[in-house]
C-alpha positions in Angstrom: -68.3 -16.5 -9.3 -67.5 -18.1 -6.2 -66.5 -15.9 -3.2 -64.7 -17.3 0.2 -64.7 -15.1 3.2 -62.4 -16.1 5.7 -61.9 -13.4 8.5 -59.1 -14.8 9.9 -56.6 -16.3 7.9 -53.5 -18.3 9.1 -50.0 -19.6 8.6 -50.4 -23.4 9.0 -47.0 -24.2 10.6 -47.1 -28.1 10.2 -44.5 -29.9 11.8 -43.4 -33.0 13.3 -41.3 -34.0 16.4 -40.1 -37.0 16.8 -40.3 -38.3 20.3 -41.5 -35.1 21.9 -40.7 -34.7 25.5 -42.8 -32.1 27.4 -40.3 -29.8 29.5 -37.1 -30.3 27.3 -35.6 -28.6 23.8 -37.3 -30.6 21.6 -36.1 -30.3 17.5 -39.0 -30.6 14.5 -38.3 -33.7 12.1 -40.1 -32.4 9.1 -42.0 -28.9 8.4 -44.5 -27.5 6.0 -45.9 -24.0 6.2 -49.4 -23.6 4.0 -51.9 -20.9 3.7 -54.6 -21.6 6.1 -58.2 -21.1 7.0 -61.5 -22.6 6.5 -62.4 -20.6 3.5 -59.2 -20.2 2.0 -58.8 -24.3 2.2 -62.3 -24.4 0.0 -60.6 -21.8 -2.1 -57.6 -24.3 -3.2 -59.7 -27.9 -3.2 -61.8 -25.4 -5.7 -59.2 -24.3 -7.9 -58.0 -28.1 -7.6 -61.1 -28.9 -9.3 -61.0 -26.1 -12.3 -63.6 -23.9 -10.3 -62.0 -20.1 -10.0 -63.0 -18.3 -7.0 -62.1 -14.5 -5.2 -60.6 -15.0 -1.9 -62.2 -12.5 0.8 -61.2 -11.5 4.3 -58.7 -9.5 6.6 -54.5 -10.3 6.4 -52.3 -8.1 8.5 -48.5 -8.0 8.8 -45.6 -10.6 7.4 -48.1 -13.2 8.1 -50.5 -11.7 6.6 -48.0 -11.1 3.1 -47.1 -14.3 2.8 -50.4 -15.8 2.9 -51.5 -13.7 -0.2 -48.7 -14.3 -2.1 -49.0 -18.3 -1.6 -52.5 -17.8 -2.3 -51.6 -15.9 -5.7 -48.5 -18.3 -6.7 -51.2 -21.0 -6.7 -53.3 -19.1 -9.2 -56.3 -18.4 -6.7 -57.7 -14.3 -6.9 -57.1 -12.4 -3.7 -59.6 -9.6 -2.5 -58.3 -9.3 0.8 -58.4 -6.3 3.3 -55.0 -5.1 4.6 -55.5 -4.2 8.4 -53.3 -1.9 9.9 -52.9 -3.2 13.6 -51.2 -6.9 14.6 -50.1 -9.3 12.3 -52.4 -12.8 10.5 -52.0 -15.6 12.8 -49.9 -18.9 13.0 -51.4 -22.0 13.5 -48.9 -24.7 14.8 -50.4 -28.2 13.6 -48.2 -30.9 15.6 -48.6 -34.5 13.7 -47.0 -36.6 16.4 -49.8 -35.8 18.2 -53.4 -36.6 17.3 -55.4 -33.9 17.4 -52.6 -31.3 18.9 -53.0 -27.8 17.2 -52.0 -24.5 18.8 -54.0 -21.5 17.3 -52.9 -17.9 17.0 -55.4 -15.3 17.9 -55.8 -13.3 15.0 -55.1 -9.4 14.3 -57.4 -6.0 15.7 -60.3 -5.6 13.3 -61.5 -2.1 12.9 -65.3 -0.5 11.9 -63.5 1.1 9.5 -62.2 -2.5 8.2 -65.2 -4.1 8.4 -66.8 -0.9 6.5 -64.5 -2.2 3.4 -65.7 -5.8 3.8 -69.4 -4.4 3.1 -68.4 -2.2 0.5 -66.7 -5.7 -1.1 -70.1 -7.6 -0.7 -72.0 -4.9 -3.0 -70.0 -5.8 -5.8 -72.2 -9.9 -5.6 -74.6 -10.5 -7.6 -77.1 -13.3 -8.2 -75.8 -16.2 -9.6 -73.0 -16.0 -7.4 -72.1 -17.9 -4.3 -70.7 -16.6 -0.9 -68.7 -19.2 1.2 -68.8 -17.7 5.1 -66.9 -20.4 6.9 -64.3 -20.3 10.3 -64.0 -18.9 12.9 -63.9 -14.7 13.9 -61.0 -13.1 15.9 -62.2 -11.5 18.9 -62.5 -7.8 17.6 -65.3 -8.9 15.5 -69.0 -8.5 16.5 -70.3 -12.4 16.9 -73.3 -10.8 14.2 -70.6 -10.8 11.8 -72.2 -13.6 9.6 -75.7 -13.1 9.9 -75.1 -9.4 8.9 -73.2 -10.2 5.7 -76.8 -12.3 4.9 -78.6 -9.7 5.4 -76.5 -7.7 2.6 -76.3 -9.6 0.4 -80.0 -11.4 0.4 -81.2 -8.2 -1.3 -78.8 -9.2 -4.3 -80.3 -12.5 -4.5 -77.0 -14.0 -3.8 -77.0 -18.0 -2.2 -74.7 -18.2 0.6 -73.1 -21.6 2.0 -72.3 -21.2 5.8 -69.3 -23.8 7.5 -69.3 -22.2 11.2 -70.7 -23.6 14.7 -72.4 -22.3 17.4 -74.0 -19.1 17.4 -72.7 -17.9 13.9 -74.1 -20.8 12.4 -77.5 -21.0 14.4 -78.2 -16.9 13.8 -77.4 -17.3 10.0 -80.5 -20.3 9.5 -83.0 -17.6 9.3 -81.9 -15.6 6.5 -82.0 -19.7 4.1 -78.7 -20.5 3.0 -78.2 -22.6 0.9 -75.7 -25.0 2.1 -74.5 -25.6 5.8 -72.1 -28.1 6.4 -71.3 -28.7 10.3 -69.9 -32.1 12.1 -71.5 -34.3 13.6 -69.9 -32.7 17.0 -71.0 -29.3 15.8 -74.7 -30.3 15.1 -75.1 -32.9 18.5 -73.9 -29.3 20.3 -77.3 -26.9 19.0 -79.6 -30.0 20.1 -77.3 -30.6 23.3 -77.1 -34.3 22.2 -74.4 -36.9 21.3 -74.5 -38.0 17.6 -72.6 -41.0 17.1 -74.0 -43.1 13.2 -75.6 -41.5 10.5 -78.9 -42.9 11.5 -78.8 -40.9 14.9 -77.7 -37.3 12.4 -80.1 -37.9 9.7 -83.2 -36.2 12.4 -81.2 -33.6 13.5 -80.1 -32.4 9.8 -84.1 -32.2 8.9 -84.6 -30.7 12.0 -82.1 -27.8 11.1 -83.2 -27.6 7.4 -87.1 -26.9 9.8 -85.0 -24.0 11.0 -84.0 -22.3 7.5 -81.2 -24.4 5.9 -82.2 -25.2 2.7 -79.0 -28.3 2.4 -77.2 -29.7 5.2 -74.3 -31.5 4.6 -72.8 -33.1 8.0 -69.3 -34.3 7.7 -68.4 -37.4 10.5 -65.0 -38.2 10.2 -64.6 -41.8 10.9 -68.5 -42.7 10.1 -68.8 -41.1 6.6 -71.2 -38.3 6.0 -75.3 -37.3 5.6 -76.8 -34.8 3.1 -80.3 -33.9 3.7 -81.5 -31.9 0.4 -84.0 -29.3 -0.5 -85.7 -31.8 -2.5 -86.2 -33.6 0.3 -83.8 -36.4 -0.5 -81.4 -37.8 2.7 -77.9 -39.1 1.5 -76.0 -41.3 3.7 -72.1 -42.7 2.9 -69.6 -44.5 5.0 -66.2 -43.7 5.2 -63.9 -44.9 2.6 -61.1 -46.4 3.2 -57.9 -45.4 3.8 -54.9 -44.2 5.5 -55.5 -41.3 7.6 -52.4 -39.0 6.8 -53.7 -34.9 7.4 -57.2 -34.3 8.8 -56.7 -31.1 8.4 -59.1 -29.0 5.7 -60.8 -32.7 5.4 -64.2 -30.7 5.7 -63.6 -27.8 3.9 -62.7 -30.3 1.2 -65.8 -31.9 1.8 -67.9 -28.3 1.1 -65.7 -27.7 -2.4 -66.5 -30.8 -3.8 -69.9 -30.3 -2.9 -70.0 -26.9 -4.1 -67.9 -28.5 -7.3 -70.3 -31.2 -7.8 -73.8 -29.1 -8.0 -72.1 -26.8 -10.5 -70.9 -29.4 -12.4 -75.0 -31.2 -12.5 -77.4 -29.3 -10.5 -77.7 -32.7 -8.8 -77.7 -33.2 -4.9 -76.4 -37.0 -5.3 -73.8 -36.3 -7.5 -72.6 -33.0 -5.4 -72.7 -35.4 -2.0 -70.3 -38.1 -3.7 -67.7 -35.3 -5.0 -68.4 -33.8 -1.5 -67.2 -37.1 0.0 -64.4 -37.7 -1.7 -63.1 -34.7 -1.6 -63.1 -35.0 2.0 -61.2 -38.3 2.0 -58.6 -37.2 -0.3 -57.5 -34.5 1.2 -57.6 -36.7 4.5 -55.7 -39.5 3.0 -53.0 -36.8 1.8 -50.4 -34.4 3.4 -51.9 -31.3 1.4 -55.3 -30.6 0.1 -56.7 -33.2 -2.5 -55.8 -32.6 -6.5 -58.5 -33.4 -8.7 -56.9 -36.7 -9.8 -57.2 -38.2 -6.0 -60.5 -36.8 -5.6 -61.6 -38.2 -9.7 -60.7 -41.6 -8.5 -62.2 -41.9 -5.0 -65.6 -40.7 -6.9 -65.5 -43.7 -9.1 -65.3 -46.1 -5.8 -68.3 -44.3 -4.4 -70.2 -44.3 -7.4 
């Protein structure tokens, strides 16, 4: 089984506005509200694909409802900690505007909470799979992922980590198996600026020399880079295509590489179903079906 922790889930509130004018009442064109968050996204390009996973993490209020009950109308299972205090976030994704997101903050996590999320982990076992991906709300110690590794490394239980900065760079010691950061994300741990695949293919080794045993770095624009445990180095560029949604374009990205090393055991083939994953979900208003995804594999390949 594969498990997705997401700690703190979202409303994406999608909307466009058509000739937005900063000051004024402005009116939305179009709107879309869709479960959110990093893990939850790999959740649904997952299920997508015919792979069942349990949804993890902390929900909290109306927000917090409706998030679960999208999640289970789509058919995905729901684990997920009710917490007392505040409410799950909404994220406000503006279209109009490249790159313009507002972020909620998230809702008070408690020990006694967090206490439940442990108690959840025990339950792993190996052969399974533990996605730790996003971001944490403030109320949660910044140790957060690291000590979930700790936990469940005694059950022999592989763990795939999609986080930057400190959450990712503390979790390298404890070997998981799959990390999967941008190019940004990785050129900010060496402190340079990674531009072509050439200039990320150093830095990935150099991160797999820290612990990561895979590291898949997603680059938007310029395609993607695996480096593998075998000691293999993938590189792909983009394909082509309208981009409609960039949004859950990575998490995409981690599914169908998750997907694809079910499926074969095989690095190459996981990288390609990784990548087009990516770029349908990309080159779509939602999260990629398995027919879009199917079909940009076949141009890869």
């Amino acid at each position: 089984m594969i498990y997705t922790v997401t700690l703190n889930p979202a409303i994406d509130y999608i909307i466009t506005v058509p000739e937005l004018q900063m000051g004024m009442t402005n009116r939305t064109g179009s709107e879309k509200l869709l479960p959110g968050g990093k893990g939850i996204n790999v959740s649904i390009v997952l299920k997508n694909l015919g792979i069942e996973t349990t949804a993890l993490g902390f929900i909290a209020g109306f927000t917090g409802d409706e998030i679960k009950r999208r999640l289970e109308k789509t058919g995905i299972h729901t684990d997920l900690i009710k917490v007392q205090q505040g409410y799950s976030r909404i994220n406000i994704k503006l279209k109009d505007v490249d790159g313009m997101e507002i972020n909620g903050s998230g809702p008070q996590i408690g020990k006694e909470e967090l206490n439940q999320l442990f108690a959840k982990m025990e339950a792993l076992k190996k052969g399974d799979l533990l996605v730790l991906a996003g971001s944490i709300p403030g109320s949660i110690p910044d140790t957060i992922y690291r000590d979930i590794m700790i936990q469940v490394s005694r059950q022999q239980v592989d763990v795939v980590v999609d986080a930057d900065g400190k959450l990712l760079e503390q979790s390298l010691k404890y070997r998981p198996f799959l990390i999967k950061p941008n190019h940004h994300e990785l050129g900010g741990i060496f402190g340079v600026t990674l531009k072509t695949r050439e200039d990320v293919i150093g830095y990935a080794v150099r991160m797999q020399e820290r612990g990561a045993r895979n590291v898949l770095v997603s680059m938007g624009a310029e395609g993607a880079v695996l480096a593998d445990e075998q000691g293999n180095v993938h590189s792909h560029e983009a394909l082509k295509g309208a981009l409609v949604n960039a949004v859950g374009a990575g998490d995409s990205m981690t599914a169908g590489f998750l997907a694809g090393w079910m499926e074969r055991q095989d690095y190459q083939h996981g990288f390609c179903l990784g990548l087009a994953a990516g770029s349908a979900s990309a080159f779509s208003e939602e999260l990629a079906v398995e027919e879009q995804i199917r079909e940009l594999y076949q141009q890869i390949i």
